[in-house]
PyMOL Python script that loads the backbone (N, CA, C, O; Angstrom):
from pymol import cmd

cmd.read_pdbstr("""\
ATOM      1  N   UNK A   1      49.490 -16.301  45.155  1.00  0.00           N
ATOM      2  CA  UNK A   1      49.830 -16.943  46.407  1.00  0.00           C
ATOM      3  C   UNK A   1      51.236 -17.513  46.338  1.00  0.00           C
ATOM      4  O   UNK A   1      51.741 -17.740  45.238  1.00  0.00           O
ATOM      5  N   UNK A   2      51.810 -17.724  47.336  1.00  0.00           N
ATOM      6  CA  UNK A   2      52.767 -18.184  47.172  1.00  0.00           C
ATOM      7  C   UNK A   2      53.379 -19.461  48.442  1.00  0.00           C
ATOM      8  O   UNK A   2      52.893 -19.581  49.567  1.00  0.00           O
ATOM      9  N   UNK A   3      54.133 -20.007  48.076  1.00  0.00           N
ATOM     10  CA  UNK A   3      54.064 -21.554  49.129  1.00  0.00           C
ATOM     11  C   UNK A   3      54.413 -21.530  50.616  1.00  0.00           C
ATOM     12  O   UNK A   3      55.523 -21.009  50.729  1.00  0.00           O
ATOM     13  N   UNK A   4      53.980 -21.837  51.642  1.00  0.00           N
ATOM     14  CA  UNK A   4      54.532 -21.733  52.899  1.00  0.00           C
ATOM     15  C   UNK A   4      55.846 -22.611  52.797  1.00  0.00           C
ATOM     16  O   UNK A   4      56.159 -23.609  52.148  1.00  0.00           O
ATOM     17  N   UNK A   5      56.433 -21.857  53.661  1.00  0.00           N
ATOM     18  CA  UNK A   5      58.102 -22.009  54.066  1.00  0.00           C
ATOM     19  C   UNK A   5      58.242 -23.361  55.143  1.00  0.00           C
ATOM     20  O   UNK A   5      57.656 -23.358  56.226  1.00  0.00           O
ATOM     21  N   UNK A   6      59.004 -24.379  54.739  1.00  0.00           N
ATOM     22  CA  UNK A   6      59.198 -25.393  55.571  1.00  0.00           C
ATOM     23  C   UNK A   6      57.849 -26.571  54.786  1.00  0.00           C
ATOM     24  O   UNK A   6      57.996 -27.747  55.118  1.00  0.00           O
ATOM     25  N   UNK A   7      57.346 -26.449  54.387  1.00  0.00           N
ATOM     26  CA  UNK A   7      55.859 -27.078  54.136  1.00  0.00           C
ATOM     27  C   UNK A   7      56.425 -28.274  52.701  1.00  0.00           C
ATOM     28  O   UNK A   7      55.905 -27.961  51.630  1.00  0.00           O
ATOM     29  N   UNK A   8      57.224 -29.317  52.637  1.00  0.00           N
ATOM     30  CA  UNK A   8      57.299 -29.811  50.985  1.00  0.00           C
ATOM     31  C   UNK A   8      56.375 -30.836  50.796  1.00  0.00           C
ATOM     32  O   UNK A   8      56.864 -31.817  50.236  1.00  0.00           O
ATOM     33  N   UNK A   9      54.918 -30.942  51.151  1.00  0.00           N
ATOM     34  CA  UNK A   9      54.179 -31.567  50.879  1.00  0.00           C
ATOM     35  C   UNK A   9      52.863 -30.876  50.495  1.00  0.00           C
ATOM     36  O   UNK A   9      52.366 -30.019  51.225  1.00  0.00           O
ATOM     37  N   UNK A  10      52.225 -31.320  49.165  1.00  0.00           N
ATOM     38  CA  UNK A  10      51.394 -30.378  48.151  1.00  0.00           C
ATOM     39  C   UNK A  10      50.194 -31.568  48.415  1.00  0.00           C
ATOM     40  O   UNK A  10      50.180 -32.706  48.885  1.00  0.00           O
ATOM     41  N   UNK A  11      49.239 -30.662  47.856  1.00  0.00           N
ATOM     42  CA  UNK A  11      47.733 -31.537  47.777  1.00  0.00           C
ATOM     43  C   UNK A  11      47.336 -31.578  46.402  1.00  0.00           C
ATOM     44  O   UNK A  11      47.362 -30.609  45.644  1.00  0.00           O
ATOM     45  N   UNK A  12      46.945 -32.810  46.094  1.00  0.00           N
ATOM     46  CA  UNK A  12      46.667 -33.146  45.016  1.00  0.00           C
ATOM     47  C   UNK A  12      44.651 -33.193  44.687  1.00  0.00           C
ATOM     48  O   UNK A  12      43.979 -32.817  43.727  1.00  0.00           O
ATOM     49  N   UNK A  13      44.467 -33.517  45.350  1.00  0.00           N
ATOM     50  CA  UNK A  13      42.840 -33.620  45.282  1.00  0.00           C
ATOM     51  C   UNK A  13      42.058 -33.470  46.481  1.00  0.00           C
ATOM     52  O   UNK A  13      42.725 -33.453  47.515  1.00  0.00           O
ATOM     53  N   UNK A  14      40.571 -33.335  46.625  1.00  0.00           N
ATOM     54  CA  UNK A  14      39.968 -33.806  47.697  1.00  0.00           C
ATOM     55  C   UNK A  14      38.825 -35.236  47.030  1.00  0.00           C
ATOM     56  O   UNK A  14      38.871 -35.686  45.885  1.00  0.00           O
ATOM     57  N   UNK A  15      37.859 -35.703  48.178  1.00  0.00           N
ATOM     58  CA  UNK A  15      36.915 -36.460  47.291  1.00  0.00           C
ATOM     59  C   UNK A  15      36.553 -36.390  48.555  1.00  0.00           C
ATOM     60  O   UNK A  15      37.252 -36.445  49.567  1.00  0.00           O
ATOM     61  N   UNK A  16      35.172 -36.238  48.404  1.00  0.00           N
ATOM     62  CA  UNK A  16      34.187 -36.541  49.851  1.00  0.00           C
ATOM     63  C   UNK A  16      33.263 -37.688  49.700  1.00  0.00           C
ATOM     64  O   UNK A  16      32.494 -37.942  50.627  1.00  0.00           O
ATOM     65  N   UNK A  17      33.262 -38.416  48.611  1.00  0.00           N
ATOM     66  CA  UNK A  17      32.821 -39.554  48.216  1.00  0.00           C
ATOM     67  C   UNK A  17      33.223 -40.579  48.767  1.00  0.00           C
ATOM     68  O   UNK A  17      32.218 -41.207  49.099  1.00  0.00           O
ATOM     69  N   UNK A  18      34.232 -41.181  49.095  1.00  0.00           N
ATOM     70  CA  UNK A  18      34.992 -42.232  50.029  1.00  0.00           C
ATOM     71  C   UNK A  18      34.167 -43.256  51.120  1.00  0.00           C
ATOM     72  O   UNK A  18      33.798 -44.429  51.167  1.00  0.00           O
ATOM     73  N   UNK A  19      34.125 -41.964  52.006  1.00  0.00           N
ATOM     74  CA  UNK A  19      33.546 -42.268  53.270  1.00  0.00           C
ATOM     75  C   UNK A  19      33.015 -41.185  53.676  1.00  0.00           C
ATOM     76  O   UNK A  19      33.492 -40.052  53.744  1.00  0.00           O
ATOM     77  N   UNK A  20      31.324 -41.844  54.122  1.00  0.00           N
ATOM     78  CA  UNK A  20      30.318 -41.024  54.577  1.00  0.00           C
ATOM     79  C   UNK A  20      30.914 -39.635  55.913  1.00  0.00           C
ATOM     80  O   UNK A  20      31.047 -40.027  57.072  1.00  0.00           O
ATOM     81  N   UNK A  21      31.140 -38.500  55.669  1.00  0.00           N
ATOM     82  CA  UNK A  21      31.397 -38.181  56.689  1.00  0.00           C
ATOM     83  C   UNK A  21      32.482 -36.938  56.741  1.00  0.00           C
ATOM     84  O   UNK A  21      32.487 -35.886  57.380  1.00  0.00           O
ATOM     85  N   UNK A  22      33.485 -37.573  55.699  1.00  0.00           N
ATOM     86  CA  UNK A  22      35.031 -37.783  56.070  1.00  0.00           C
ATOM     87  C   UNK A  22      34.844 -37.193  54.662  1.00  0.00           C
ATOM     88  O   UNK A  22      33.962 -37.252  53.806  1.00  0.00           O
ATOM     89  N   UNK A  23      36.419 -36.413  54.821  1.00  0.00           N
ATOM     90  CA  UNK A  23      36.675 -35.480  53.764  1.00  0.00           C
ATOM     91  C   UNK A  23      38.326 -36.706  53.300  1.00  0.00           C
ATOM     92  O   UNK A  23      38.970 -37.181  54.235  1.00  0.00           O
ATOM     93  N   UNK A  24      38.579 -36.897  52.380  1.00  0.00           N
ATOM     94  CA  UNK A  24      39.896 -37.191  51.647  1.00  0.00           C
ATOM     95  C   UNK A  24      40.781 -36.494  51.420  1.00  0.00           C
ATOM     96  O   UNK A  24      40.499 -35.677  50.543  1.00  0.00           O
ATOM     97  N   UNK A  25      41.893 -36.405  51.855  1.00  0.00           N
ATOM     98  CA  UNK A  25      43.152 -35.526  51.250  1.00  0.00           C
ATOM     99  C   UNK A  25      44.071 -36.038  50.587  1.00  0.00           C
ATOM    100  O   UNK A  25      44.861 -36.836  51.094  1.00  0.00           O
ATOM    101  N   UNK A  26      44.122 -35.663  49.337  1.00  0.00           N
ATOM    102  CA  UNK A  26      45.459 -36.982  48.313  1.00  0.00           C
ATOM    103  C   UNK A  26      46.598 -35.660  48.465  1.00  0.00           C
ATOM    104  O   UNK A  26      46.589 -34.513  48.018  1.00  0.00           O
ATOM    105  N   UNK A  27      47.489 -36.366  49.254  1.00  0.00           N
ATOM    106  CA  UNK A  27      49.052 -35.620  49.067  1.00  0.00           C
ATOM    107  C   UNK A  27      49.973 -36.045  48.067  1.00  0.00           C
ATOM    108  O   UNK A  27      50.071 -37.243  47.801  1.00  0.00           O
ATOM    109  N   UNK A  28      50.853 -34.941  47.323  1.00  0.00           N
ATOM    110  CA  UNK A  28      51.671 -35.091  46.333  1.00  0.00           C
ATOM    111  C   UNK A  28      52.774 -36.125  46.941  1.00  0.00           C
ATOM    112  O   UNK A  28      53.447 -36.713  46.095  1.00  0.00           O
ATOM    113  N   UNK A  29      52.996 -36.367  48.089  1.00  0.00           N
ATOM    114  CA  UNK A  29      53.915 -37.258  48.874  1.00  0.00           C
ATOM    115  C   UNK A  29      53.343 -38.917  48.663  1.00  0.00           C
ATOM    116  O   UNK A  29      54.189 -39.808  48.731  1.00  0.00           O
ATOM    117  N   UNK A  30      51.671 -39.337  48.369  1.00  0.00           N
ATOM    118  CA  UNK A  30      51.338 -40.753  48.174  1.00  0.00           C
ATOM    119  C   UNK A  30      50.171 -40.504  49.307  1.00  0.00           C
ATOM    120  O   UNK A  30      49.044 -40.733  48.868  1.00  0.00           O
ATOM    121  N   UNK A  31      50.226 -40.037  50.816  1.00  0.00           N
ATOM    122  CA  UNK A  31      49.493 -40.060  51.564  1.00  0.00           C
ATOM    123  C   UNK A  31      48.497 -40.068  51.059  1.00  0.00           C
ATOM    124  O   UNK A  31      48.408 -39.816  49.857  1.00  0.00           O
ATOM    125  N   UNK A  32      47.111 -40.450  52.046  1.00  0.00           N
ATOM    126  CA  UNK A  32      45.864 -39.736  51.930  1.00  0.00           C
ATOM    127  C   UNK A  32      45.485 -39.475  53.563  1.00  0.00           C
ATOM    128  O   UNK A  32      45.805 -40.396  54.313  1.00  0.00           O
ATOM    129  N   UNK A  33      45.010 -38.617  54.005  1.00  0.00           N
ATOM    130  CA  UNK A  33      44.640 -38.233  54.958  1.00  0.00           C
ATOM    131  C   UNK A  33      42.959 -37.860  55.025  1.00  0.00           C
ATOM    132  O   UNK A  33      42.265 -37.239  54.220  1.00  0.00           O
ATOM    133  N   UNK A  34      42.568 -38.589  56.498  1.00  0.00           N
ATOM    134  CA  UNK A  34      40.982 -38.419  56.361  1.00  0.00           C
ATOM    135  C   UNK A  34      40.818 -37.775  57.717  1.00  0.00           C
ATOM    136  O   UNK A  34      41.386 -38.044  58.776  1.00  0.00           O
ATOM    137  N   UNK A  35      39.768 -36.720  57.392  1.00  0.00           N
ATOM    138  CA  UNK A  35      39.802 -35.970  58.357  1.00  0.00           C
ATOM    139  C   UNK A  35      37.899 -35.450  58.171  1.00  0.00           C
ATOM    140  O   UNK A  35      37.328 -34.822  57.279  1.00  0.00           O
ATOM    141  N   UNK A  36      37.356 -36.115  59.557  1.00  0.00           N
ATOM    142  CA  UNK A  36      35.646 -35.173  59.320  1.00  0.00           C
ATOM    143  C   UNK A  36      35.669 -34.188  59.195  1.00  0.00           C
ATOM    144  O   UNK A  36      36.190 -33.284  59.849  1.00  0.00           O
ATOM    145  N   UNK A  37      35.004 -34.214  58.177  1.00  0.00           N
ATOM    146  CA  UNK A  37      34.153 -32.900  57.844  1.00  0.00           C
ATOM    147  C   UNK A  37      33.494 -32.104  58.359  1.00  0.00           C
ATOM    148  O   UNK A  37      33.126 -31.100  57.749  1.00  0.00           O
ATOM    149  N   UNK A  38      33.110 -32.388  59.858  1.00  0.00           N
ATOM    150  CA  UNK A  38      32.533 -31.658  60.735  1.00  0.00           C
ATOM    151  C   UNK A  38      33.760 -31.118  61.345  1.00  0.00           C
ATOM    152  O   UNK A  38      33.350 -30.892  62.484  1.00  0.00           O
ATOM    153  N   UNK A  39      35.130 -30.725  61.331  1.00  0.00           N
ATOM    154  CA  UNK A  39      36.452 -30.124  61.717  1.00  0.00           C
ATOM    155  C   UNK A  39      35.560 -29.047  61.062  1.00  0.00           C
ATOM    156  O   UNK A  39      34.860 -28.323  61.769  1.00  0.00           O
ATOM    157  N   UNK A  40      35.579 -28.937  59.741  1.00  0.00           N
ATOM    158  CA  UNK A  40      35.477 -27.733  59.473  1.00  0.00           C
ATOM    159  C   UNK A  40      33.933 -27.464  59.207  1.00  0.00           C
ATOM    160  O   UNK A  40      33.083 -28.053  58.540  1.00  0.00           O
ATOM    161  N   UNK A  41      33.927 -26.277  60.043  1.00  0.00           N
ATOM    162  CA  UNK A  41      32.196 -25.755  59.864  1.00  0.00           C
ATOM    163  C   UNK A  41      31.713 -25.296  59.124  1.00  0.00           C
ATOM    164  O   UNK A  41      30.497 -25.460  59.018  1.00  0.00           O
ATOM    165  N   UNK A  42      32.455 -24.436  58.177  1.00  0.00           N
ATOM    166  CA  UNK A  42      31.912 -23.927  57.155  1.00  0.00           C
ATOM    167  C   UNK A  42      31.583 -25.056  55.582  1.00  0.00           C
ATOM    168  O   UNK A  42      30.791 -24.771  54.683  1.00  0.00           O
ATOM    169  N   UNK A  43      32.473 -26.347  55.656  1.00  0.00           N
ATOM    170  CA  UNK A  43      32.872 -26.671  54.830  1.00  0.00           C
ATOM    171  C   UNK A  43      31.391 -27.981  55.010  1.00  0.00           C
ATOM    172  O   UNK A  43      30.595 -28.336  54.141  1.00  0.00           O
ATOM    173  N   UNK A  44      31.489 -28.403  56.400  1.00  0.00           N
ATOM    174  CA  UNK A  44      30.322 -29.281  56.859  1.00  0.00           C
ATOM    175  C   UNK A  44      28.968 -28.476  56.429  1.00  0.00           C
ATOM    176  O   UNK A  44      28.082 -29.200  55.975  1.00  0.00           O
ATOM    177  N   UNK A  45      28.757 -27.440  56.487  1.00  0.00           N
ATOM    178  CA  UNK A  45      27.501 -26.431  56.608  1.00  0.00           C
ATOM    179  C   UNK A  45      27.365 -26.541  55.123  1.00  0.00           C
ATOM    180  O   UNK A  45      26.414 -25.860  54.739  1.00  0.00           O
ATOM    181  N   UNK A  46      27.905 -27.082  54.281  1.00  0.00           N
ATOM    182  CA  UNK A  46      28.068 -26.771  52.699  1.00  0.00           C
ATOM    183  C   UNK A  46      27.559 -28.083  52.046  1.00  0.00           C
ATOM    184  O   UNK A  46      28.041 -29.202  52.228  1.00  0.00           O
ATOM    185  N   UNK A  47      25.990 -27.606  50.867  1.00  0.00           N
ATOM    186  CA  UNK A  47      25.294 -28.560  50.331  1.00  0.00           C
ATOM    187  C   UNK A  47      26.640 -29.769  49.789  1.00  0.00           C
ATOM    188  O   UNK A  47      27.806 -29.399  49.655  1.00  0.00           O
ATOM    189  N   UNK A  48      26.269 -30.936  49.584  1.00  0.00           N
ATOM    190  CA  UNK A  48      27.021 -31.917  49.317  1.00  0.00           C
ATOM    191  C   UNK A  48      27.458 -31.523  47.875  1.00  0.00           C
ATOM    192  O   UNK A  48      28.661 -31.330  47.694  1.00  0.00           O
ATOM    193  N   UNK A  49      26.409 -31.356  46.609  1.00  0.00           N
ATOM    194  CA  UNK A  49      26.919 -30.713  45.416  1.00  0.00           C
ATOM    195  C   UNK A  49      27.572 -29.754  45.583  1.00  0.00           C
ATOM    196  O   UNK A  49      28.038 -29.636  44.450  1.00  0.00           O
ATOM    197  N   UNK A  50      28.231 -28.451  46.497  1.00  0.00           N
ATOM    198  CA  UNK A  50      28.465 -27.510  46.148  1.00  0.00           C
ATOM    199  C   UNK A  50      30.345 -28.181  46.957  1.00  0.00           C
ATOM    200  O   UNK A  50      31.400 -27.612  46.676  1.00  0.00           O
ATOM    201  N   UNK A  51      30.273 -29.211  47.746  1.00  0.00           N
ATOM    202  CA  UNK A  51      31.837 -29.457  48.098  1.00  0.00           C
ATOM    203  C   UNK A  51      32.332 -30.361  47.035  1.00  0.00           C
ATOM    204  O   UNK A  51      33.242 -31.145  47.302  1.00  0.00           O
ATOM    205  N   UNK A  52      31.801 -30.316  45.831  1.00  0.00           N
ATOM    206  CA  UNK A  52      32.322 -31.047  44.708  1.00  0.00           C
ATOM    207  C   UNK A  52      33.116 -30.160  43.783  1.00  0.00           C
ATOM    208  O   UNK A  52      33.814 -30.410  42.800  1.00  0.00           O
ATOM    209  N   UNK A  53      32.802 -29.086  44.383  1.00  0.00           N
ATOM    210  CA  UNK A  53      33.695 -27.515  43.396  1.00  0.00           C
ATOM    211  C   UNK A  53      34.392 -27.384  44.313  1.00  0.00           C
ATOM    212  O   UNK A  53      33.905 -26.965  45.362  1.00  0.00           O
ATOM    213  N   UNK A  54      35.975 -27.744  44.213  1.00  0.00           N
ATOM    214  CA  UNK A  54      36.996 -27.519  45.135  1.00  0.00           C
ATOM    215  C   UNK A  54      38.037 -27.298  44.178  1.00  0.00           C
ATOM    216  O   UNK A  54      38.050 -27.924  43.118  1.00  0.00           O
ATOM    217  N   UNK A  55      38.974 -26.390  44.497  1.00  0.00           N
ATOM    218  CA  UNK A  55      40.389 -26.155  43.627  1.00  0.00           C
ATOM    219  C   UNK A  55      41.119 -25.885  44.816  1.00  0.00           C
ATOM    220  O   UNK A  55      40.966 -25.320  45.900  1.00  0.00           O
ATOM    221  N   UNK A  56      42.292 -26.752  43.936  1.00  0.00           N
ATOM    222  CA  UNK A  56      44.032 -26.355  44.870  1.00  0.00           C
ATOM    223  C   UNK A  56      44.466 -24.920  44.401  1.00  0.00           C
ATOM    224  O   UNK A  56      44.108 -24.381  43.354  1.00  0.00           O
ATOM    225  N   UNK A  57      45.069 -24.541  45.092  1.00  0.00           N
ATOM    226  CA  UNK A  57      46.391 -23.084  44.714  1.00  0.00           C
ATOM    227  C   UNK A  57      47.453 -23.620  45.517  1.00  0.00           C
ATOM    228  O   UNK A  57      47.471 -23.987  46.691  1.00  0.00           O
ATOM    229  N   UNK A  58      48.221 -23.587  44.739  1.00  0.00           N
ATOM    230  CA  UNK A  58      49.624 -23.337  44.859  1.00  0.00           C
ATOM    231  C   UNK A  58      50.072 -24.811  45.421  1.00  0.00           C
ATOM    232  O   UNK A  58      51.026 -24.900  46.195  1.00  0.00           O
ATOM    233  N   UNK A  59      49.341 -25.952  44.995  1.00  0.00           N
ATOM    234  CA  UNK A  59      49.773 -27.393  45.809  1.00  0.00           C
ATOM    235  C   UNK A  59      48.930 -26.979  47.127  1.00  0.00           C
ATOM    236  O   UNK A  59      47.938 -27.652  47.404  1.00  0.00           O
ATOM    237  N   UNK A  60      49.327 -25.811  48.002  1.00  0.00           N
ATOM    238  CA  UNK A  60      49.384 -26.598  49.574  1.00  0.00           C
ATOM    239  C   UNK A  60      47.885 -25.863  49.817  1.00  0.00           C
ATOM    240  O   UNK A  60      47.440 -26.168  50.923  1.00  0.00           O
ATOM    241  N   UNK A  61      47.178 -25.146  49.202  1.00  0.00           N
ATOM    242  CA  UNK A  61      45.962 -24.501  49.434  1.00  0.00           C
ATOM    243  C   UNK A  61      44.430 -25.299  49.106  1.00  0.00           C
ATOM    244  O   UNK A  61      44.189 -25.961  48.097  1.00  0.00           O
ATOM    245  N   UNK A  62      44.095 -25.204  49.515  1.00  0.00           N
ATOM    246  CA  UNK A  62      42.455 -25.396  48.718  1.00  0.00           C
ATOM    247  C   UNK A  62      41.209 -24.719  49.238  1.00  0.00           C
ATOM    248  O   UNK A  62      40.960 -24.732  50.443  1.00  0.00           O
ATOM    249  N   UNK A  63      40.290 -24.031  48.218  1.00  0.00           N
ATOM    250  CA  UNK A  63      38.934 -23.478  48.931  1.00  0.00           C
ATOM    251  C   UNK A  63      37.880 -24.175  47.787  1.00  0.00           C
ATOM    252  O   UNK A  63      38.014 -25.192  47.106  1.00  0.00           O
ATOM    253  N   UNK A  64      36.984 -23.371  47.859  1.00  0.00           N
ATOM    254  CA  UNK A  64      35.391 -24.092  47.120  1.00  0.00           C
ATOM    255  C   UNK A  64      34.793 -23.102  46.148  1.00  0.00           C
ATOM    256  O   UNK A  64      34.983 -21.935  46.490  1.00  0.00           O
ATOM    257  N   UNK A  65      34.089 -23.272  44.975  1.00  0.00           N
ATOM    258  CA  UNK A  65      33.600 -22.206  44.572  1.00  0.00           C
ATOM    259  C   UNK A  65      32.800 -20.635  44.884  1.00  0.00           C
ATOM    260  O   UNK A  65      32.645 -19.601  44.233  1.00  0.00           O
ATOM    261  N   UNK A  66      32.461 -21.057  46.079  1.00  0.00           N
ATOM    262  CA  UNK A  66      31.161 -20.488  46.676  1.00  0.00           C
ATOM    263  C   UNK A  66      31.358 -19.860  48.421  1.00  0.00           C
ATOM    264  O   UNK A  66      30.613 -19.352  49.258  1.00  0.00           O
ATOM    265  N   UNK A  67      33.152 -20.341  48.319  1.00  0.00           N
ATOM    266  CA  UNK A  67      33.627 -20.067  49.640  1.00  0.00           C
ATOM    267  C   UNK A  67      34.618 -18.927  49.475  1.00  0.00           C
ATOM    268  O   UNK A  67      35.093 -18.646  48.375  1.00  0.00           O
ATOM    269  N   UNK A  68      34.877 -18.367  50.441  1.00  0.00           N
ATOM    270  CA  UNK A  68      35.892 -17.144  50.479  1.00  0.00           C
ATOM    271  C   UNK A  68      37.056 -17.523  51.658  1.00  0.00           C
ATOM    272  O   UNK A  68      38.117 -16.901  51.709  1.00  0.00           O
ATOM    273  N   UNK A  69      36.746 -18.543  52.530  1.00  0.00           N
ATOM    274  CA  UNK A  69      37.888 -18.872  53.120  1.00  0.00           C
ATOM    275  C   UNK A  69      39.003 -19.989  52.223  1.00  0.00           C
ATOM    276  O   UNK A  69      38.661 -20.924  51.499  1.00  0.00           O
ATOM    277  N   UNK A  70      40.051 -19.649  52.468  1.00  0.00           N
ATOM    278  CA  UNK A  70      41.098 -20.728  52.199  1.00  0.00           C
ATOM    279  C   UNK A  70      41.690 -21.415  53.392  1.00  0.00           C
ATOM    280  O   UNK A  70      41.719 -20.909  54.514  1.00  0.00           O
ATOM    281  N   UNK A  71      42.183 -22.657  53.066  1.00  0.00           N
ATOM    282  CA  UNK A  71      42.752 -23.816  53.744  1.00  0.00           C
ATOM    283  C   UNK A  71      43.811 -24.076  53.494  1.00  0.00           C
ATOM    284  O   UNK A  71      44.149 -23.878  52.327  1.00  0.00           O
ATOM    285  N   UNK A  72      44.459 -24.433  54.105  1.00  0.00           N
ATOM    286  CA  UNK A  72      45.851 -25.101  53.624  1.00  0.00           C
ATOM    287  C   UNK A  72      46.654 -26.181  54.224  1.00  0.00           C
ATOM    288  O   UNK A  72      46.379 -26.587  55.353  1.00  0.00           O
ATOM    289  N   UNK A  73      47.840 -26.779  53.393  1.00  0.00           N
ATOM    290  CA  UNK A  73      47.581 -28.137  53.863  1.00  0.00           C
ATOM    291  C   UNK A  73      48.585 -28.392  55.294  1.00  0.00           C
ATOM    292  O   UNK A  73      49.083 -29.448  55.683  1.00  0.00           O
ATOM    293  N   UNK A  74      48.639 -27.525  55.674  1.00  0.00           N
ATOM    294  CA  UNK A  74      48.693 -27.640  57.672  1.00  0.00           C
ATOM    295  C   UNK A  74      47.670 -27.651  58.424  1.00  0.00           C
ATOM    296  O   UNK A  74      47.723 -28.059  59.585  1.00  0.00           O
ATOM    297  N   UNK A  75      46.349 -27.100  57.738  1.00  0.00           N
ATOM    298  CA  UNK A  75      45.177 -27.183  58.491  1.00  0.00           C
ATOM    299  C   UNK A  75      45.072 -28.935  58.434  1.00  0.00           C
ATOM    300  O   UNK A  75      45.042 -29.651  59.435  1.00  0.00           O
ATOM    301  N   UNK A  76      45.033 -29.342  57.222  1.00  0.00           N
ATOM    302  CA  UNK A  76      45.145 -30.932  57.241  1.00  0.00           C
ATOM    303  C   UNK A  76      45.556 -31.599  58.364  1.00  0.00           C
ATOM    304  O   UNK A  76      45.000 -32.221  59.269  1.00  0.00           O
ATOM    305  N   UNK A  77      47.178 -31.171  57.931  1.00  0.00           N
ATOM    306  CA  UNK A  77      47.732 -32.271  58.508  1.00  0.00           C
ATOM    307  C   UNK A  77      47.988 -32.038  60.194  1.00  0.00           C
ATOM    308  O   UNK A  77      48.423 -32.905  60.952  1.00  0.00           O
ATOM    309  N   UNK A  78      47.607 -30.658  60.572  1.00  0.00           N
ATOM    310  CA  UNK A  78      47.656 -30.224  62.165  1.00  0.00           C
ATOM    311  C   UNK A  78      46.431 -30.797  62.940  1.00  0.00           C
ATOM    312  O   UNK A  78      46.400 -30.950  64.161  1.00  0.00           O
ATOM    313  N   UNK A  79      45.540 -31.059  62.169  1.00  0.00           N
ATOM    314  CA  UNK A  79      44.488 -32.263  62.441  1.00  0.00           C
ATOM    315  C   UNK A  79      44.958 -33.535  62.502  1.00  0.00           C
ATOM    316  O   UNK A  79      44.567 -34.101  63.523  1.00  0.00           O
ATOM    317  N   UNK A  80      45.816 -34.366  61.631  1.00  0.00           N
ATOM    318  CA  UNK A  80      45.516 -35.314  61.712  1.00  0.00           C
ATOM    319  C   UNK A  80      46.862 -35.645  62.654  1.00  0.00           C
ATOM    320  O   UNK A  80      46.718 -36.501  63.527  1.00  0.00           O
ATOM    321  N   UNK A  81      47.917 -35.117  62.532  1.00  0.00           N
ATOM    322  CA  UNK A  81      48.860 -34.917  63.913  1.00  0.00           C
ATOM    323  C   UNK A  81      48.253 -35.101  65.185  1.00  0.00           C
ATOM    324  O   UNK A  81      48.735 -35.771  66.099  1.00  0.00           O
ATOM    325  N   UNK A  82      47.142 -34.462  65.210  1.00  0.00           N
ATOM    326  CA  UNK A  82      46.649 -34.250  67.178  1.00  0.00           C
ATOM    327  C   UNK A  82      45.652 -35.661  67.514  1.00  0.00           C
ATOM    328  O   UNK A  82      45.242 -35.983  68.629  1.00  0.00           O
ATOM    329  N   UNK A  83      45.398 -36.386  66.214  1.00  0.00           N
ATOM    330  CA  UNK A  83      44.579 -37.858  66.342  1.00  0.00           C
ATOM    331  C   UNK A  83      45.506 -38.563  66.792  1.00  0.00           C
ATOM    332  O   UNK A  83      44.954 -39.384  67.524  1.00  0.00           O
ATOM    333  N   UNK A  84      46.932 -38.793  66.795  1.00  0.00           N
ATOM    334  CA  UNK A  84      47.901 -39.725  66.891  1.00  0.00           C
ATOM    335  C   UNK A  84      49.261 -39.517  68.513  1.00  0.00           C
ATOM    336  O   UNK A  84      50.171 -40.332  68.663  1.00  0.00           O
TER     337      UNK A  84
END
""", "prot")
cmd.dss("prot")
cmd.show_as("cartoon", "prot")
cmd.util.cbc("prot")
cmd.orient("prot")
């Protein structure tokens, strides 16, 4: 993979532990961004143990063990843009 163009902010983790609901986004910038988990359907539809297997690619990506879609971190933050 390789990095989207214009994009200099990377993801560092998720944690769905936080807050009931709500997915965590730790950005390489300090942010954290919270965004429900019901945004995404496939990811909401997904046993609670199995959204604990999450990996980054490339900083700005992340999917799940057991998933075949990828995300990336404009899906994030184009969410949390349209709250504000």
């Amino acid at each position: 993979m390789c990095k989207m163009p214009n994009v200099k902010v990377g993801i560092k983790r998720l944690d769905f532990t936080e807050k009931r609901g709500m997915m965590a986004v730790y950005l390489t910038d300090g942010r954290e961004v919270l965004v429900p988990v019901s945004k995404f359907k496939d990811i909401s539809s997904m046993p609670v143990k199995e959204r604990n297997k999450w990996f980054v690619l490339d900083d700005q990506y992340f999917t799940f063990e057991n998933m075949s879609r990828v995300y990336s971190v404009t899906d994030v933050l184009d969410y949390n843009m349209s709250q504000h």
